[in-house]
SEFIZA-3560 file (N, C-alpha, C; in Angstrom, 3 decimals):
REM SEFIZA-3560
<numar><xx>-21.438</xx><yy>62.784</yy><zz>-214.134</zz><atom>N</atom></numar>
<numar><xx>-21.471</xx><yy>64.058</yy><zz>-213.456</zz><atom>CA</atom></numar>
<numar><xx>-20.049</xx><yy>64.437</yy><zz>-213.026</zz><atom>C</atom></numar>
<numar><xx>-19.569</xx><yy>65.728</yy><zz>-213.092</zz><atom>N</atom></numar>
<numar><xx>-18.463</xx><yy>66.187</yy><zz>-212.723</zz><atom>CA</atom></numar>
<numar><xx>-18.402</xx><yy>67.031</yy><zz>-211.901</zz><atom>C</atom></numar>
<numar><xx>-17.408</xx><yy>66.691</yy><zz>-210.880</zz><atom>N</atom></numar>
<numar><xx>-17.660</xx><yy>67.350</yy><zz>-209.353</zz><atom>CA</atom></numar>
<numar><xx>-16.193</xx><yy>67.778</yy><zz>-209.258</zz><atom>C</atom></numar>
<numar><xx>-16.235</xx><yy>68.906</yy><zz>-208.120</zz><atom>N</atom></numar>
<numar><xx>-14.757</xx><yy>69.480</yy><zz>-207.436</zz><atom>CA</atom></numar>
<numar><xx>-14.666</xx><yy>68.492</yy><zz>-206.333</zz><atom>C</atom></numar>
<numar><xx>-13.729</xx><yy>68.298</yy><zz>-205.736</zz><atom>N</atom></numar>
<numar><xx>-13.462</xx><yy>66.961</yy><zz>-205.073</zz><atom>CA</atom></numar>
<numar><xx>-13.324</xx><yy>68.088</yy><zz>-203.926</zz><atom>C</atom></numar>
<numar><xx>-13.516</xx><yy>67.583</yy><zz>-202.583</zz><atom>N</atom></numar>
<numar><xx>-13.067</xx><yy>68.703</yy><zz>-201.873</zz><atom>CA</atom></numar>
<numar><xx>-12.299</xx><yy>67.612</yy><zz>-200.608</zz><atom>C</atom></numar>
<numar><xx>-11.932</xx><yy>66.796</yy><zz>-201.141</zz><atom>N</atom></numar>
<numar><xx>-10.823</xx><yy>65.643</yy><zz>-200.162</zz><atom>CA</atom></numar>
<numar><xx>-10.229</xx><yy>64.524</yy><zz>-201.674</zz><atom>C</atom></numar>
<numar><xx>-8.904</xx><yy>64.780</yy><zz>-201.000</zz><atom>N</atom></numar>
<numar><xx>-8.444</xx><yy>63.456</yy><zz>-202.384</zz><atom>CA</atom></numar>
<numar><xx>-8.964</xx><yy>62.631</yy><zz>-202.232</zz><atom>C</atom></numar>
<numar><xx>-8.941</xx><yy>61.684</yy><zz>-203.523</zz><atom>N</atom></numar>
<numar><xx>-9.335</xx><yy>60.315</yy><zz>-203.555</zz><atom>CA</atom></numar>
<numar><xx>-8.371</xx><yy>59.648</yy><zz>-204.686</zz><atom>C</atom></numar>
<numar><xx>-8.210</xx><yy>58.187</yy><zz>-204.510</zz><atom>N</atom></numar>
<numar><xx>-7.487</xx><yy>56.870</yy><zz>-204.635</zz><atom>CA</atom></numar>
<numar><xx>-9.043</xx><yy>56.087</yy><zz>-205.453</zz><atom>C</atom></numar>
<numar><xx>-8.631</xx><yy>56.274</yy><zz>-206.970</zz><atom>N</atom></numar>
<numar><xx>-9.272</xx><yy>54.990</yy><zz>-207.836</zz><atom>CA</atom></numar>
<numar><xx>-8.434</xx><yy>54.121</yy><zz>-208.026</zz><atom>C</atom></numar>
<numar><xx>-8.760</xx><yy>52.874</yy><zz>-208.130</zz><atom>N</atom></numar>
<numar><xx>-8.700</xx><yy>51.193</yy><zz>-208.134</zz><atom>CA</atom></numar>
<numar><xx>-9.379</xx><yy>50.849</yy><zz>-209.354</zz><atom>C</atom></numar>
<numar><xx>-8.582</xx><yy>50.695</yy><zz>-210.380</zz><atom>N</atom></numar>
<numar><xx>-9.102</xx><yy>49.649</yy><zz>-211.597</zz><atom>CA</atom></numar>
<numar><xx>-9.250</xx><yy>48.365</yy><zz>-210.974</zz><atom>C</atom></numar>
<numar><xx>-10.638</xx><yy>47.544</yy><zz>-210.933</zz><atom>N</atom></numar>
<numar><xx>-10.205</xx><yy>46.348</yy><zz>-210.560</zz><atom>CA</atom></numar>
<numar><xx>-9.652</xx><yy>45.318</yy><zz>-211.471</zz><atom>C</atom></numar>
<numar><xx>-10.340</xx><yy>45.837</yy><zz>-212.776</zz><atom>N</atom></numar>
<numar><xx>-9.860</xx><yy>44.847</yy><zz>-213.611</zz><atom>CA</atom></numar>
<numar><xx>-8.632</xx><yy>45.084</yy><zz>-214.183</zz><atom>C</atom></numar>
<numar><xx>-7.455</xx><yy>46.114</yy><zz>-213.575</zz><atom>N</atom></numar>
<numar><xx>-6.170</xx><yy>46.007</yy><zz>-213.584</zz><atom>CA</atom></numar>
<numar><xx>-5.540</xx><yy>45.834</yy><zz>-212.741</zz><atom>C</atom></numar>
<numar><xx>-5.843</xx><yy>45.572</yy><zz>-211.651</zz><atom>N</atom></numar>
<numar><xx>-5.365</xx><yy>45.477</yy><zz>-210.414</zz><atom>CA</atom></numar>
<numar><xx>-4.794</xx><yy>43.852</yy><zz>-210.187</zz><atom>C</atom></numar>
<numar><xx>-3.851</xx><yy>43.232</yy><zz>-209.968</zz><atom>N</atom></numar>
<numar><xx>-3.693</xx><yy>42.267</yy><zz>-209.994</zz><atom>CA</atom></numar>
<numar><xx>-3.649</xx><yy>41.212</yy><zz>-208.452</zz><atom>C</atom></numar>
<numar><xx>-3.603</xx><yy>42.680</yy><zz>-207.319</zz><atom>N</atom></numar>
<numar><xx>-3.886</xx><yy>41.942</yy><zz>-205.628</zz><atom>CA</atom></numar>
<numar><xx>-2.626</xx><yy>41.904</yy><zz>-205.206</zz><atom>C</atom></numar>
<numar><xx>-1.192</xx><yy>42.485</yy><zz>-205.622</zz><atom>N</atom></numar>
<numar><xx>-0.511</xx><yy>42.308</yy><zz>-205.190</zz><atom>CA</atom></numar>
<numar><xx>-0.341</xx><yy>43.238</yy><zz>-204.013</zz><atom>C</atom></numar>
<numar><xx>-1.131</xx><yy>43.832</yy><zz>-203.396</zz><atom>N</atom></numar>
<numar><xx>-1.095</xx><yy>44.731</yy><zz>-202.426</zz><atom>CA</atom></numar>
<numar><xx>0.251</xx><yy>45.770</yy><zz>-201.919</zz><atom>C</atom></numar>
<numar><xx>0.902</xx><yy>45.826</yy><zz>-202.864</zz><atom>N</atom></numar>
<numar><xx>1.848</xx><yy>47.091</yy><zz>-202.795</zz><atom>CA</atom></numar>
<numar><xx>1.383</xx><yy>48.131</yy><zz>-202.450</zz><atom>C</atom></numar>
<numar><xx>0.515</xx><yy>48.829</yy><zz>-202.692</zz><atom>N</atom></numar>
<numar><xx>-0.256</xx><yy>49.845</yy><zz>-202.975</zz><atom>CA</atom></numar>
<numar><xx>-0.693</xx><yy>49.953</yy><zz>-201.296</zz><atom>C</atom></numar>
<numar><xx>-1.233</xx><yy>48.937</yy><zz>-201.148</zz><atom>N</atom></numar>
<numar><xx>-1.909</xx><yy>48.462</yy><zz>-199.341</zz><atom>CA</atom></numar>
<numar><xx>-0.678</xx><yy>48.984</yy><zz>-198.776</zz><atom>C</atom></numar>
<numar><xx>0.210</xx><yy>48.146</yy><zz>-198.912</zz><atom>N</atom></numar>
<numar><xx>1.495</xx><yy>48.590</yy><zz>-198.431</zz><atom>CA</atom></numar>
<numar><xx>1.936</xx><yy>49.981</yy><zz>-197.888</zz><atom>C</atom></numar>
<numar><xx>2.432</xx><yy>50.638</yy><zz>-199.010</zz><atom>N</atom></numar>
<numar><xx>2.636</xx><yy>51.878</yy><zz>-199.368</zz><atom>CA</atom></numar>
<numar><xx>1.875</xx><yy>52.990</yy><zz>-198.616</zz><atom>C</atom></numar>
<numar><xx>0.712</xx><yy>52.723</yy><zz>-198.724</zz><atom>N</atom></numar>
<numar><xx>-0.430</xx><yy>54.043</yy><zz>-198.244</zz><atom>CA</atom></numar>
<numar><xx>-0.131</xx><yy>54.114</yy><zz>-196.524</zz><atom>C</atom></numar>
<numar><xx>0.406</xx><yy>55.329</yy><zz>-196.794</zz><atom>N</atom></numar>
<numar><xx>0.455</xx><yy>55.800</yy><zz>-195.241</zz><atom>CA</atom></numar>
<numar><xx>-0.332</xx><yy>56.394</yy><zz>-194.275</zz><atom>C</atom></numar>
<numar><xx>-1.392</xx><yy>55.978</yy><zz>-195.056</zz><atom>N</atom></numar>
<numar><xx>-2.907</xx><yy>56.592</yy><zz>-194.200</zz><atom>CA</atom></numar>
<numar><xx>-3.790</xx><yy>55.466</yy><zz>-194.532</zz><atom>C</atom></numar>
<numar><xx>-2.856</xx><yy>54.094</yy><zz>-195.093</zz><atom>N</atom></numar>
<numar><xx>-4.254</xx><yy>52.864</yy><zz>-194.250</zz><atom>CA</atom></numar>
<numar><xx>-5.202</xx><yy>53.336</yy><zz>-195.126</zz><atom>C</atom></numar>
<numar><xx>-5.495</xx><yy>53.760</yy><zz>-196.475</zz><atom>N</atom></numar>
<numar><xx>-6.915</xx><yy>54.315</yy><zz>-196.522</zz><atom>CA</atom></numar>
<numar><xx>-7.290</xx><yy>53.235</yy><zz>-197.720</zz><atom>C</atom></numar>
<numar><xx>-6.832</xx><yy>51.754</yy><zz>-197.611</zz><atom>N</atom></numar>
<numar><xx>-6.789</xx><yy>51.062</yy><zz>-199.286</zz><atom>CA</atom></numar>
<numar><xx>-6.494</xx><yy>49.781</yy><zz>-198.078</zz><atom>C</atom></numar>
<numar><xx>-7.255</xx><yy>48.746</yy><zz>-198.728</zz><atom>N</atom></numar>
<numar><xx>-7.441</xx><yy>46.975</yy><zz>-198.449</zz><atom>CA</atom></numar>
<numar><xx>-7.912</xx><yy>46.621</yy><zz>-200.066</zz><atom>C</atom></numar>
<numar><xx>-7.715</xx><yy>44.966</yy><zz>-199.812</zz><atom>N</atom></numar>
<numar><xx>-8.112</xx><yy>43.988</yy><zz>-200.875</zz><atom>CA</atom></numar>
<numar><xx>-9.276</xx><yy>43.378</yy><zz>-200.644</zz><atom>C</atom></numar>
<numar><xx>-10.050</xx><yy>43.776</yy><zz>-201.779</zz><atom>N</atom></numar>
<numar><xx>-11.112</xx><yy>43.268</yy><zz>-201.388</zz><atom>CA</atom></numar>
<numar><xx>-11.476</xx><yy>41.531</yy><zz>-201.723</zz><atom>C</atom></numar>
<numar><xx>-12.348</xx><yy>40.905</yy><zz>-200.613</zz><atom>N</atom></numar>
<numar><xx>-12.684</xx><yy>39.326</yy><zz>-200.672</zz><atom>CA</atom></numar>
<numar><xx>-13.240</xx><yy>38.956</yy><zz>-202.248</zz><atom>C</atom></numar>
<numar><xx>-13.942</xx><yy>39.754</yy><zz>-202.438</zz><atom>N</atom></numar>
<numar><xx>-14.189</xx><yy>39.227</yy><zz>-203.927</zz><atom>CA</atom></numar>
<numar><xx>-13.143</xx><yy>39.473</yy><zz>-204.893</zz><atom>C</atom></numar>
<numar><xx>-13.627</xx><yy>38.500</yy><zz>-205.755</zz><atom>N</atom></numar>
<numar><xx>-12.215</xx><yy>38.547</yy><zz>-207.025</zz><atom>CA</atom></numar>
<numar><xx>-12.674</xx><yy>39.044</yy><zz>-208.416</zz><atom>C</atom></numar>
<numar><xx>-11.432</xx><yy>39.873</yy><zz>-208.794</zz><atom>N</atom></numar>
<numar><xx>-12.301</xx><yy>40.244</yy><zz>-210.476</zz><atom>CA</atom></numar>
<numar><xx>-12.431</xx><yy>39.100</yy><zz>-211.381</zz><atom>C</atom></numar>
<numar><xx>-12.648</xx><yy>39.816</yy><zz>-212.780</zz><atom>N</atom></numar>
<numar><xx>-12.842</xx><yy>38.312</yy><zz>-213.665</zz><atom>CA</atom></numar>
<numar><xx>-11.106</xx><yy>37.765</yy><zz>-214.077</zz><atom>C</atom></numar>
<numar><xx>-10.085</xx><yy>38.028</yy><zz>-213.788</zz><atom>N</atom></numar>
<numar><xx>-9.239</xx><yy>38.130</yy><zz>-213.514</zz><atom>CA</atom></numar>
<numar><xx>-8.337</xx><yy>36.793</yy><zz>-212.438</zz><atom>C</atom></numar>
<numar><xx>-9.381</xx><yy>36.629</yy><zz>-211.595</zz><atom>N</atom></numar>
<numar><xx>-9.109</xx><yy>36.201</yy><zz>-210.412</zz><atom>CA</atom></numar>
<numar><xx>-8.448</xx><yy>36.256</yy><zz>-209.349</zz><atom>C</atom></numar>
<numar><xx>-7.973</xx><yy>37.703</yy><zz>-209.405</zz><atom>N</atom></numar>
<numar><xx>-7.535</xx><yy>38.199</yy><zz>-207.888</zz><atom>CA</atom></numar>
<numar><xx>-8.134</xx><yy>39.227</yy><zz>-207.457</zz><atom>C</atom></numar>
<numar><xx>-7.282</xx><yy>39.124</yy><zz>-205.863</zz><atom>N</atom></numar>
<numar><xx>-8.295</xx><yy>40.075</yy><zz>-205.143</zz><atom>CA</atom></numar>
<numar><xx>-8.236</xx><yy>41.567</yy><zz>-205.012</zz><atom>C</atom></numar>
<numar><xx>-8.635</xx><yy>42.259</yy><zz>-206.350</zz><atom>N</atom></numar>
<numar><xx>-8.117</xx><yy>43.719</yy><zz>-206.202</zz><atom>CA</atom></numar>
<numar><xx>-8.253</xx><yy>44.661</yy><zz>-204.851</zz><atom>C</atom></numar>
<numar><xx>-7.119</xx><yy>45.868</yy><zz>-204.889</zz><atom>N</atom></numar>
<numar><xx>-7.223</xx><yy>46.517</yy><zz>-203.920</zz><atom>CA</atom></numar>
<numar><xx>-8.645</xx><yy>47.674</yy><zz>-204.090</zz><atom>C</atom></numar>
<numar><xx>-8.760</xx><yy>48.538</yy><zz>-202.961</zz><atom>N</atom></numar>
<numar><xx>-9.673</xx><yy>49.257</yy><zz>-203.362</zz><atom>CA</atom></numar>
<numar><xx>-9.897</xx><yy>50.632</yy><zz>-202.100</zz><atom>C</atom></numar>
<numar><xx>-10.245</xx><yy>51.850</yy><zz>-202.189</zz><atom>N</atom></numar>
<numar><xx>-10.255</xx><yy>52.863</yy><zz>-201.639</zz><atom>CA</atom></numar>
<numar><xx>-11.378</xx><yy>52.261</yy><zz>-200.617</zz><atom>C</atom></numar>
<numar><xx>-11.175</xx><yy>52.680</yy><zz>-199.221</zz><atom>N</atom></numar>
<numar><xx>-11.903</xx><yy>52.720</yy><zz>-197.871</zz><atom>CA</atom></numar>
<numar><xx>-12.759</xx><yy>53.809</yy><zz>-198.269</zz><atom>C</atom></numar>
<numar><xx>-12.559</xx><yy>55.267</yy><zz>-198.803</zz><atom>N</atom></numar>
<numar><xx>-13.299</xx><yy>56.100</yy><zz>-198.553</zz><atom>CA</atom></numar>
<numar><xx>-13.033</xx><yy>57.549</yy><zz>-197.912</zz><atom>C</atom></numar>
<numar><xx>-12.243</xx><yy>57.430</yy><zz>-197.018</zz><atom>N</atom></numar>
<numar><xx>-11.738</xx><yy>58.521</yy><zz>-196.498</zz><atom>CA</atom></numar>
<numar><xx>-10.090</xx><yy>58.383</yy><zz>-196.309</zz><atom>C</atom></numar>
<numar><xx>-9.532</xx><yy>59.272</yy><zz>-195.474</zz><atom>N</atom></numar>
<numar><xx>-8.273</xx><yy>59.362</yy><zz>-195.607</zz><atom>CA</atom></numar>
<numar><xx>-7.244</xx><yy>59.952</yy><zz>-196.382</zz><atom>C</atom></numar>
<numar><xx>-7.293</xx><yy>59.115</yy><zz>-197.533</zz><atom>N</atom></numar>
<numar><xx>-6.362</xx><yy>59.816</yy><zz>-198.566</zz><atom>CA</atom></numar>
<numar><xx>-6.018</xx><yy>61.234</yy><zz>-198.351</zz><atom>C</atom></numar>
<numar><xx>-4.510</xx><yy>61.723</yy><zz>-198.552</zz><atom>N</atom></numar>
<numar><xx>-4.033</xx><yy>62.957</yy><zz>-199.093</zz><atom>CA</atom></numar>
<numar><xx>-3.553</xx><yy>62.979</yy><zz>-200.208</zz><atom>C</atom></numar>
<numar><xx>-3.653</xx><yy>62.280</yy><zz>-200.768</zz><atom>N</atom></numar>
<numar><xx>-3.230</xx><yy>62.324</yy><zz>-202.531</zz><atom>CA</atom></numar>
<numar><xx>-1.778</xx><yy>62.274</yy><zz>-202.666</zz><atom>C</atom></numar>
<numar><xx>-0.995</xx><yy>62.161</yy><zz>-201.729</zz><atom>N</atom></numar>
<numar><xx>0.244</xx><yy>61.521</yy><zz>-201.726</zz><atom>CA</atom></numar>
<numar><xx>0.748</xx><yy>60.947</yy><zz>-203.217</zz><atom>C</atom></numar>
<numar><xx>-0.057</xx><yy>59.970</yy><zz>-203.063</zz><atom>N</atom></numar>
<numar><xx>0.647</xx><yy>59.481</yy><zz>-204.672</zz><atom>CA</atom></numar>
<numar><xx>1.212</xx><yy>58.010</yy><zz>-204.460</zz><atom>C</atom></numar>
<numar><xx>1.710</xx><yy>57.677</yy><zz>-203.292</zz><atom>N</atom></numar>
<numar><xx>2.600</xx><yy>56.581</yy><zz>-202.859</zz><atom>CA</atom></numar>
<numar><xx>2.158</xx><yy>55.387</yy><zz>-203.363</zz><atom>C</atom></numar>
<numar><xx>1.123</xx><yy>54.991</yy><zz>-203.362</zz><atom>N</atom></numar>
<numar><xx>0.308</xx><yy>53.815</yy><zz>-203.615</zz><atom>CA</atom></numar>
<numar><xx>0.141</xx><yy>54.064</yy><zz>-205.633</zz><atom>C</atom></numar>
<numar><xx>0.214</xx><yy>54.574</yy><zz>-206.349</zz><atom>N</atom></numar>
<numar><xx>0.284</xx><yy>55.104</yy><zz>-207.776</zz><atom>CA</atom></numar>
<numar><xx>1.857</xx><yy>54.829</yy><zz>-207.934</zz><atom>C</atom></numar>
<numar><xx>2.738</xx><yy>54.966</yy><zz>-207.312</zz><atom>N</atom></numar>
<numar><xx>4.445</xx><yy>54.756</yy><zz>-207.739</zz><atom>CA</atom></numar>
<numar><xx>5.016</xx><yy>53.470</yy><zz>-207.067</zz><atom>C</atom></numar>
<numar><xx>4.203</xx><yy>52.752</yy><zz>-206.175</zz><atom>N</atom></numar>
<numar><xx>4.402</xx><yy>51.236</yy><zz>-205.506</zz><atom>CA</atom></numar>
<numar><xx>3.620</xx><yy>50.420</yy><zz>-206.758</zz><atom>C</atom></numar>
<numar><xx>2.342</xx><yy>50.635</yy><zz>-207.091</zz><atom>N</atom></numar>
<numar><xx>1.812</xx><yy>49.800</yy><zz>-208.043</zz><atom>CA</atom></numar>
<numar><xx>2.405</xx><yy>49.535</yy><zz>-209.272</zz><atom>C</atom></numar>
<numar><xx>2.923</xx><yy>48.227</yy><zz>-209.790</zz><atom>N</atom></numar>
<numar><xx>3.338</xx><yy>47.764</yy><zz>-210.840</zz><atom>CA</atom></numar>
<numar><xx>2.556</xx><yy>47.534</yy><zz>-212.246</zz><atom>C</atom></numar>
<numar><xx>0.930</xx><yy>47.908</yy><zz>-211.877</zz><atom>N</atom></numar>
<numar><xx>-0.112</xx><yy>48.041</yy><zz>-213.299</zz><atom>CA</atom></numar>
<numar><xx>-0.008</xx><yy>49.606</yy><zz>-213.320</zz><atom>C</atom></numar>
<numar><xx>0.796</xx><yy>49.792</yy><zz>-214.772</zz><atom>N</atom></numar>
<numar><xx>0.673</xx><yy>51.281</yy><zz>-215.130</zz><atom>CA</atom></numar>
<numar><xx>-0.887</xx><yy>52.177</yy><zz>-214.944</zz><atom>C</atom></numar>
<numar><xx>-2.384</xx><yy>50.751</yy><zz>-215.506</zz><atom>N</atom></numar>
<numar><xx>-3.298</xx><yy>51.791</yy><zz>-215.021</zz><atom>CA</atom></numar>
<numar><xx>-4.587</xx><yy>51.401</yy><zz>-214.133</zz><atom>C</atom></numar>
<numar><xx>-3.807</xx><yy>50.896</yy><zz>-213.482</zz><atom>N</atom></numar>
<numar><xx>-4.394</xx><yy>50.493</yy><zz>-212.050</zz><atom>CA</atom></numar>
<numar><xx>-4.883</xx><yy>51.204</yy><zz>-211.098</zz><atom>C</atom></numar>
<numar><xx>-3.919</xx><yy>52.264</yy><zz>-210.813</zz><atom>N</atom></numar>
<numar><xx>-4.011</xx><yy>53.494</yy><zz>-209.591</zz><atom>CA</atom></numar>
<numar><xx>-4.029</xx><yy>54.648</yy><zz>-210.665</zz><atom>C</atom></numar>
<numar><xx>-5.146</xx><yy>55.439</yy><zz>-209.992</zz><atom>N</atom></numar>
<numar><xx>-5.631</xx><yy>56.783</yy><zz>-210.344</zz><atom>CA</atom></numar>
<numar><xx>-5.483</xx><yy>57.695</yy><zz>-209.071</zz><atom>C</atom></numar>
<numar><xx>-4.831</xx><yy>58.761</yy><zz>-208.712</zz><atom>N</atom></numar>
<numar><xx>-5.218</xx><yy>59.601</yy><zz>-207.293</zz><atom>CA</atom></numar>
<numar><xx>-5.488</xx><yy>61.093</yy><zz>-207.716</zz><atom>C</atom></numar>
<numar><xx>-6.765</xx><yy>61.746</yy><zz>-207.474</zz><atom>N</atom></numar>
<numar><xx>-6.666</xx><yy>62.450</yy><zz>-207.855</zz><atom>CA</atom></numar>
<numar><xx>-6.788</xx><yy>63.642</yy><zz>-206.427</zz><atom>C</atom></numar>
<numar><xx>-6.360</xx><yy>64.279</yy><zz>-206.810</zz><atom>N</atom></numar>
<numar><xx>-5.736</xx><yy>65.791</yy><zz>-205.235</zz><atom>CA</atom></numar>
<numar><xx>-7.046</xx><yy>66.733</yy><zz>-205.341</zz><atom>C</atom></numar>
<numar><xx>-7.498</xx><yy>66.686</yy><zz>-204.000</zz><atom>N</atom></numar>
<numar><xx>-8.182</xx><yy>67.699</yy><zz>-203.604</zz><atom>CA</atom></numar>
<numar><xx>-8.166</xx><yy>68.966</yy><zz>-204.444</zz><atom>C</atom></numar>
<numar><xx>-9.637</xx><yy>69.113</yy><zz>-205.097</zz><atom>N</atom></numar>
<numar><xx>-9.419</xx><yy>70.441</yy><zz>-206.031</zz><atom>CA</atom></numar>
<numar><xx>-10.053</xx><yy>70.154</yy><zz>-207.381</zz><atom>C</atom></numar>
<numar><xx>-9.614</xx><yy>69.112</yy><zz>-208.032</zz><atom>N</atom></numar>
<numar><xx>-9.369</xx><yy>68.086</yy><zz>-208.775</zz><atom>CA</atom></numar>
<numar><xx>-10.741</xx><yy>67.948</yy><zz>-209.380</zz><atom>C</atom></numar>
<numar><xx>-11.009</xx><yy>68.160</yy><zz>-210.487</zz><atom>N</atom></numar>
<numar><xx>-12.411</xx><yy>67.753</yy><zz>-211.348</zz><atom>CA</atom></numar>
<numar><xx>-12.363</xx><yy>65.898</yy><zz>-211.418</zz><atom>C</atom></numar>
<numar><xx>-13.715</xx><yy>65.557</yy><zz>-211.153</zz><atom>N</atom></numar>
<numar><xx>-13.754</xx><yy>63.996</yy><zz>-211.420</zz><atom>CA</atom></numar>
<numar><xx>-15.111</xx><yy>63.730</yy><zz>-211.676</zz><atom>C</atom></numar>
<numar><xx>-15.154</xx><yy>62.928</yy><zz>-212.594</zz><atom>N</atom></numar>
<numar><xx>-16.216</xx><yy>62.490</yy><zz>-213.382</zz><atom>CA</atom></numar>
<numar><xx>-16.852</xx><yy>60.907</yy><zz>-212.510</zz><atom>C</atom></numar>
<numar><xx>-17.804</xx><yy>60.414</yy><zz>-212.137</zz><atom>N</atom></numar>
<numar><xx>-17.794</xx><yy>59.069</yy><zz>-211.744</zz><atom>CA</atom></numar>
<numar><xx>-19.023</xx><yy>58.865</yy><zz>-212.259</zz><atom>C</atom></numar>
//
């Protein structure tokens, strides 16, 4: 289903995500932790809280997996 987003949001590949929490880092709205479980991978990917985000971007240019971080800006068509 494809929806208008009407607040940004922060996707998390987990299975590219490698846990190095840069991304955690980076986000200046706190809106991203690592989660306790591990991918098949075996680390602990990061992952969107849910709210917060402004689509900043910060956490997408800190992350070192090219497709790890997705943010897409308020407005924004998204498929889930």
């Amino acid at each position: 289903m494809i929806r208008i987003l009407d607040q940004a949001i922060t996707v998390v590949s987990p299975e590219h995500c490698k846990g190095c929490s840069l991304c955690v880092i980076a986000c200046p709205q706190s809106c991203l932790a690592l989660r306790s479980s591990f991918n098949s991978r075996g680390y602990h990917p990061a992952h969107y809280l849910g709210e917060g985000c402004t689509g900043c971007g910060m956490c997408f240019y800190a992350c070192p997996e090219p497709a790890a971080i997705t943010v897409y800006k308020k407005g924004a068509e998204y498929s889930d």
